[in-house]
C-alpha positions, -999 to 999 in steps of 0.1 A, spaced: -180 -71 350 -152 -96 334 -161 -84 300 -164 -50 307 -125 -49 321 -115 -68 297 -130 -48 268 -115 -20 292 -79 -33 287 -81 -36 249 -97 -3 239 -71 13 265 -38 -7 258 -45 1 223 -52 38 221 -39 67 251 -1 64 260 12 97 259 -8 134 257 15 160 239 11 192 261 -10 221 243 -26 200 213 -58 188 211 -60 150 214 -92 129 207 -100 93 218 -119 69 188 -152 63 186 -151 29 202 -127 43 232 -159 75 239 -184 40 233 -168 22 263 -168 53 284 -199 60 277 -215 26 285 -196 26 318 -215 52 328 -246 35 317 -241 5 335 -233 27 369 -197 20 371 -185 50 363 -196 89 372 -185 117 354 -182 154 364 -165 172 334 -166 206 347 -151 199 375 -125 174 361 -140 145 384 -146 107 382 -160 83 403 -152 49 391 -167 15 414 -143 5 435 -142 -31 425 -133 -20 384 -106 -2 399 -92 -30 421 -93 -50 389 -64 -27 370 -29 -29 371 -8 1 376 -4 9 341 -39 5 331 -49 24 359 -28 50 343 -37 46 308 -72 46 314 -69 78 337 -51 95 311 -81 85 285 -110 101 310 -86 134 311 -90 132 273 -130 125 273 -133 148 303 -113 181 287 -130 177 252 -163 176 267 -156 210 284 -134 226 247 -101 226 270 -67 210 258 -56 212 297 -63 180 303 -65 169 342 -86 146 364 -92 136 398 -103 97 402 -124 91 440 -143 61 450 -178 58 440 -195 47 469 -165 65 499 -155 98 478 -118 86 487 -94 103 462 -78 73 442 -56 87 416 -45 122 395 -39 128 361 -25 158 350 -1 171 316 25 188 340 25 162 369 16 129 350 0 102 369 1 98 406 -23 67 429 -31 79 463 -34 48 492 
């Protein structure tokens, strides 16, 4: 779990900061890799046609504020170009409890729920 957040804070410090609105933006290879193998090892679910994520709990904990932003920001990215949309939005919940945890969105930006 220790490497996995901090290959997490690398790939995601280096890479999403900003999303201009109506272009096209792409993550690299090794940011989609990461993604991807969250996923595989369970910590992460992904619902891209409904603009979902369910991340475990405990890698979410483990985030700062702007992490949890950045890396919100890069499932928008991953989610939208799955689907062929450049309106790129998400909606974060809890894994195991469904709680909504955090937004993403172009217009509104980033916003944590308690």
């Amino acid at each position: 779990m220790r490497k996995a957040i901090c290959i997490l804070i690398l790939i995601v410090i280096v890479s999403v900061a900003f999303i201009a609105t109506g272009q096209v933006q792409n993550l690299t290879e090794g940011q989609i890799t990461f993604i991807q193998n969250l996923v595989a090892q369970g910590l992460l679910k992904l619902k891209p046609d409904l603009n979902k994520a369910y991340i475990d709990p405990a890698l979410w904990v483990s985030m700062d504020i702007d992490l949890k932003g950045d890396f919100t920001c890069a499932l928008a990215i991953y989610c939208c170009n799955q689907k062929g949309t450049d309106l790129y939005w998400i909606d974060i919940y809890d894994l195991y409890s469904g709680k909504k945890l955090a937004k993403y969105s172009e217009s509104w930006g980033f916003k944590v729920y308690k």
